[in-house]
C-alpha positions, 0 to 999 in steps of 0.5 A: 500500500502507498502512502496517502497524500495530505491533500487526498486525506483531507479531501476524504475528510471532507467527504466522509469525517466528522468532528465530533464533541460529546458531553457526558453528565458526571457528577464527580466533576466539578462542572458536571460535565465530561467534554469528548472531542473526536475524529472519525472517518466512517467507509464500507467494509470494501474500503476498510484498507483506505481507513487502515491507511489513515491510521497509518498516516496519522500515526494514532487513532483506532478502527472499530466496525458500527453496527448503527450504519454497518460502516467501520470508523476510524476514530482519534479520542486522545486529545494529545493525538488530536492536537498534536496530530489531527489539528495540524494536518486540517491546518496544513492542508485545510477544508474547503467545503461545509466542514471548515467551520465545523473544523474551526471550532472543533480546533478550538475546542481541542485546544481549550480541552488541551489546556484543561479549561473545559474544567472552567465554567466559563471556558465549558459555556464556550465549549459548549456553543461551538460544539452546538453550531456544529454538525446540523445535521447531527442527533444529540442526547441532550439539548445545549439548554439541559447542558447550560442548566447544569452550568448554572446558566439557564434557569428551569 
């Protein structure tokens, strides 16, 4: 297998990634609220070699089959990996399409994360607008008001 190029790896992105941020309700935090960045890339099976040859690119990062869409992802959940890896590769060779906002704040928020400010109430507020002006089109479990509520920023 040939090595991919940064711009062929940017492109399938563009096509097939998602930056993903997640938030989980933990009462043994002191904010009360668990933030997840992630990368993933989801393809058929028939191109499982392609995921197998990002990750090799990347350096980091795992391959796991979902059920939900019977694809396999390869996903990057280590912020260390995200920042030191994922985020400079889009920032060398950056989005063109409807991704590149989306990608904006996800950098943004990795780099907060990084830092440990998600563990700050005024920092997760942030967090938590840019991750919502994420990703339109995608189902969450909790809506960003149940979110401010914990925060102690929306009222009943």
């Amino acid at each position: 297998m040939h090595e991919l190029d940064g711009w062929y790896v940017t492109g399938l992105a563009e096509g097939e990634g998602c930056f993903h941020v997640g938030f989980t309700l933990r009462k043994r935090l002191k904010v009360g609220i668990e933030t997840r960045p992630s990368f993933s890339l989801s393809l058929n099976q028939k191109d499982l070699h392609l995921l197998q040859a990002v990750q090799s690119f990347f350096g980091c990062g795992g391959i796991r089959y979902s059920r939900s869409d019977r694809t396999y992802k390869y996903e990057v959940r280590s912020i260390r990996d995200l920042v030191r890896k994922i985020l400079p590769h889009f920032e060398r060779y950056p989005l063109q399409g409807s991704k590149k906002t989306d990608f904006e704040h996800f950098s943004n928020i990795c780099r907060k994360v990084h830092a440990n400010l998600h563990l700050n109430r005024e920092h997760l507020k942030q967090i938590i607008e840019w991750a919502y002006e994420m990703n339109g089109s995608g189902a969450r479990k909790r809506t960003k008001r149940d979110l401010l509520r914990v925060l102690g920023e929306e009222k009943g």
